[in-house]
N, C-alpha and C positions, 0 to 999 in steps of 0.2 A: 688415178685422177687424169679427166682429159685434162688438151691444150686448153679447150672452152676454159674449164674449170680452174684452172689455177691464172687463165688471163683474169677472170671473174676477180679474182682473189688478192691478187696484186693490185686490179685496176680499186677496189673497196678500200683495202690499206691505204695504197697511194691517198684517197679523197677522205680517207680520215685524218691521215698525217698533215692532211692540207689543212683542214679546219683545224685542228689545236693550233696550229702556226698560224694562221690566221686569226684564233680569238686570241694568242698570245700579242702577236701584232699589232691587235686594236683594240687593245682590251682598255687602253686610259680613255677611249670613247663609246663604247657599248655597255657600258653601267645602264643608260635611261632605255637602252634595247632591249636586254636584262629584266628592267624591274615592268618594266610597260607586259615584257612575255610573261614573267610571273603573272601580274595582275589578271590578261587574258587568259590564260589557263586557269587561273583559280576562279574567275568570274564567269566562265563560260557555260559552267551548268546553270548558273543563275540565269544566266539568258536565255537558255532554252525553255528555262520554269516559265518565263512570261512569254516567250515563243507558242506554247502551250494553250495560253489564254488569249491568242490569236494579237498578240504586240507584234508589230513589226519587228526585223531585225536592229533598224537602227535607233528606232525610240527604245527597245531594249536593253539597247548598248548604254544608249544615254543613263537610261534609268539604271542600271548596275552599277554603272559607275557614280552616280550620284548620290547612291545609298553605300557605298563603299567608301566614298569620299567621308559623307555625315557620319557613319559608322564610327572610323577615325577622327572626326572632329572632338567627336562625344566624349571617344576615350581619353582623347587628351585632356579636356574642358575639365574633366573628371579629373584626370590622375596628375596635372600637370600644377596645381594649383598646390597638393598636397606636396608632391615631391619636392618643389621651388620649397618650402617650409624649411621640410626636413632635411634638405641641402644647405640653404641659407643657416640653420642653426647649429649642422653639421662641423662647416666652415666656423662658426662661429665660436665652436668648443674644444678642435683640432689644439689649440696650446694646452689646454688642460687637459684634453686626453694624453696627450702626449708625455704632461707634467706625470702624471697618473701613473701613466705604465713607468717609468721609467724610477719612480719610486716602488713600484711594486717590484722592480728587478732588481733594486737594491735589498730591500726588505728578503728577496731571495737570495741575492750574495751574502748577505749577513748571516741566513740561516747555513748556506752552504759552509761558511767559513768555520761554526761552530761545530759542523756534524764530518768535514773533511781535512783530509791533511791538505798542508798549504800550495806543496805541488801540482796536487788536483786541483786546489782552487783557485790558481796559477793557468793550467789547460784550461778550465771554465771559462777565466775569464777573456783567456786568449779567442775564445768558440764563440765567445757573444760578439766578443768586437770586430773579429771577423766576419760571421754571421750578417752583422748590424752594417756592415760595410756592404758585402754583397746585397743585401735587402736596398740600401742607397742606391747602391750604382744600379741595381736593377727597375729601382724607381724614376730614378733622372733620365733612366733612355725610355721605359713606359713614355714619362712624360713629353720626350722629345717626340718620340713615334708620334704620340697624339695632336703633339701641336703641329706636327708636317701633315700628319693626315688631315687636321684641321684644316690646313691651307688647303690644302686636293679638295675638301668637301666645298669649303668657299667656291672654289671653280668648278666644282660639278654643281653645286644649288642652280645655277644658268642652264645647266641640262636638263633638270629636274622637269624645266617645265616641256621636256621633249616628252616624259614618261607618261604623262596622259594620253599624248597627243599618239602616239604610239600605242597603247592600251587600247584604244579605241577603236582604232584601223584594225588591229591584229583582232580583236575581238569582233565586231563587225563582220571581218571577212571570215573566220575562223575558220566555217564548214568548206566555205569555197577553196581555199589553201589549204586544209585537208586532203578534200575531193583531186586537188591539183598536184599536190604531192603523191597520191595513191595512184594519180597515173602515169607518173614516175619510176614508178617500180617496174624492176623485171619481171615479166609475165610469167616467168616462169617457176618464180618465187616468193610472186605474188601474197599468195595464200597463206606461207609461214610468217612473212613480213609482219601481214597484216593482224595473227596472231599475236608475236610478237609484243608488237607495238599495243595491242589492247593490254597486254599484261604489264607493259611498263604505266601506260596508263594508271592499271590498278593499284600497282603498286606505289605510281608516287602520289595521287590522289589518295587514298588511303592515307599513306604515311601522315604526307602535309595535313590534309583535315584532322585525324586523330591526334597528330601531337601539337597542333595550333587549340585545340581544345584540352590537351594535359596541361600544355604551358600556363593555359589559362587556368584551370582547377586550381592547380599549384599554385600560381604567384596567387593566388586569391586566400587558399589557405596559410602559408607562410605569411603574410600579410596579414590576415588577423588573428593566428596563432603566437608570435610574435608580439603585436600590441597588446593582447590579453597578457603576455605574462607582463607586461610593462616594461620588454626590450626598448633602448630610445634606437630612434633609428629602424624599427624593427618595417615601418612599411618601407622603405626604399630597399634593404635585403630582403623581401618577399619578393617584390618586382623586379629586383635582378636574378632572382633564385628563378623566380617563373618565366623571363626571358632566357636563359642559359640552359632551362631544361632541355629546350629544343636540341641542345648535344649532349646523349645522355650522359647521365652523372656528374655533369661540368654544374649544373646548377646547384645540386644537393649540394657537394664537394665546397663547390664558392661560399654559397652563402651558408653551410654549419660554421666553415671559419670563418667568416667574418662575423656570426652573430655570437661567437665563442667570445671570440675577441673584447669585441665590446662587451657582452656579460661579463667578462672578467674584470674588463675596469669600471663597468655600472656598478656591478653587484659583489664582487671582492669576496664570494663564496661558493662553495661547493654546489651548495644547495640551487645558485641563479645558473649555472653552470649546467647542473641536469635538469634544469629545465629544459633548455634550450634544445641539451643532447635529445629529450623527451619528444621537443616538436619537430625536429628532422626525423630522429625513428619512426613518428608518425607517419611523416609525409613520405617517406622512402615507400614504406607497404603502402599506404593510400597510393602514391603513384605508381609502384611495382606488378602490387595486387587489384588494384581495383581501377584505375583509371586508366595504364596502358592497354592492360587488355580488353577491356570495354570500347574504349573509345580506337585504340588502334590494332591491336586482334594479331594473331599470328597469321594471318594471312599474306600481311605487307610483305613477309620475307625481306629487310633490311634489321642486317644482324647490329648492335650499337655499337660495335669495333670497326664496321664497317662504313659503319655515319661517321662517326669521329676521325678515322683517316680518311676519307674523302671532303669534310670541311678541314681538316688539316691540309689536305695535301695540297688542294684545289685553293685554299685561301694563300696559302703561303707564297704561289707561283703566278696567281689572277689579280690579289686582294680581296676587295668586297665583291668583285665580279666574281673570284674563283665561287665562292660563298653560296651564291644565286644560283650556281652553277653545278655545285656539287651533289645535292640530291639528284636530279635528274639525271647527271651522269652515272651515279653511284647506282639508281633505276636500272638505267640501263646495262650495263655490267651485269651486275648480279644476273638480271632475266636472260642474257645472252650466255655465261658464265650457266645456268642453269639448263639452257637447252643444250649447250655443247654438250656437259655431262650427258644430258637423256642420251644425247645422237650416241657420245660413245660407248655406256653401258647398254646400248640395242648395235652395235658394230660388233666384228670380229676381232676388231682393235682388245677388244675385253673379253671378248667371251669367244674362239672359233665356231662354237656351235652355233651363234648367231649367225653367219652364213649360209647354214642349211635350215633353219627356221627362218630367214629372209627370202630364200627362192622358195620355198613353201610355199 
């Protein structure tokens, strides 16, 4: 390795180590930077579509964002009416579910006490109350978390209205800040860069359009698989089952138990029980077998161990910025992480033969 080569090398780290410590640094203000660059990137084919049919670039922009805005109007207008319901009735039946389960765990202490010795049923009870404690304390700090994050959203809602205003610009200029980064590059490495960077491209466009369209299948299926068996409650765990798909397994996992849950204090039988187990098996192969790979394809190459600790890791140290944040980093790795490999299994690092099939 030349001098060149390892200044190269140091000077890259160095200007990587600077930006994470910089979006560390400012990351309680680049939330509306964040969701404005999502929006640009995910809108930007839409504006080449009208690009196309000879729109200008900035009535373009307008028009993307105006049909993105309505988009989201709709959806809410639609699902916001329902949920408010089935929340408000939620809230309203919280003491009797409660009454509910807590008679059915006596009804199970009774049977336990008839079928075990007293000592066992002594540990049992010791295991629930325990249990029952840790379940509390682990819901009273949820809940604290929430109400502090609540206050943080209060104070970003005034930023919110940066994330249009930003959307626009960054979409707008897209191609030209493109063009103006590409001539940033060193010339010398140019041409792998720009490689590259098409594949991170593919891969997080891929990703994001395919599982914005699984998330959607799914909440739509568990949602009215769900209401047909006469789950209560059953449309608001569809709609959080199909938002959480987007980490895989997080959705299946949440909402089987929570509509377990509830079917057992609805339905007090075996039989409402495997229903329920019925429409997750469902939806597991519909989304496993028929909708990820359709809609999202082995192509992406982002393995679901590899999404899940990147919005772990990225949320736990950014918050909701780490979040925004973590696919596209997670992109990038992996594609970088993938060409090192080529570089090394074509090196003599791996194979010595490969230096005399190199000067060949």
């Amino acid at each position: 390795m030349t001098a060149g080569q390892r200044q190269q090398i140091w000077f890259w780290l160095g200007a990587l180590v600077f930006f994470f410590l910089l979006v560390y640094l400012l990351s309680p203000i680049l939330l509306p930077f964040a969701a404005g660059s999502a929006i640009a990137y995910f809108l930007d084919p839409v504006v080449h579509r009208l690009e196309r049919w000879h729109v200008p670039r900035s009535l373009a922009t307008v028009l993307a964002l105006l049909i993105f805005v309505l988009v989201l109007l709709v959806i809410f207008a639609l699902l916001v009416p329902l949920v408010e319901l089935q929340t408000a009735e939620l809230s309203r039946r919280v003491p009797g579910l409660v009454a509910d389960a807590r008679s059915r765990v006596e009804q199970l202490m009774q049977f336990a006490e008839q079928q075990l010795a007293p000592a066992d049923v002594a540990k049992l009870r010791d295991a629930l109350s325990s249990g029952v404690g840790d379940v509390a304390a682990w819901l009273a700090r949820f809940i604290q978390s929430v109400l502090s994050s609540g206050l943080a959203l209060a104070n970003l809602l005034s930023l919110l209205f940066i994330t249009p205003v930003v959307a626009f610009f960054l979409l707008r200029d897209w191609d030209h800040l493109v063009g103006r980064i590409d001539g940033w590059l060193p010339r010398q490495y140019a041409a792998t860069i720009r490689e590259q960077a098409r594949l991170v491209d593919a891969t997080l466009a891929g990703y994001l359009h395919g599982q914005l369209l699984v998330c959607l299948g799914v909440g739509i299926y568990y949602a009215a698989a769900l209401t047909l068996i006469r789950l209560e409650f059953g449309l608001i765990i569809g709609i959080l089952a199909g938002i959480l798909t987007f980490i895989p397994y997080v959705g299946f996992a949440t909402g089987l138990v929570l509509a377990l849950s509830l079917a057992f204090l609805q339905f007090g039988s075996f039989s409402g029980l495997l229903l329920v187990i019925v429409v997750f098996a469902i939806g597991q192969v519909l989304e496993s077998n028929v909708l990820a790979p359709k809609l999202v394809g082995k192509r992406v190459h982002l393995h679901p161990v590899w999404v899940i600790f990147a919005l772990l890791a990225f949320g736990s140290v950014f918050g909701f910025l780490g979040v925004l944040l973590a696919l596209p980093t997670a992109a990038v790795i992996g594609v970088l992480i993938r060409f090192a490999l080529a570089r090394y299994l074509a090196s003599p690092l791996y194979d010595p033969r490969n230096r005399h099939s190199s000067s060949d």
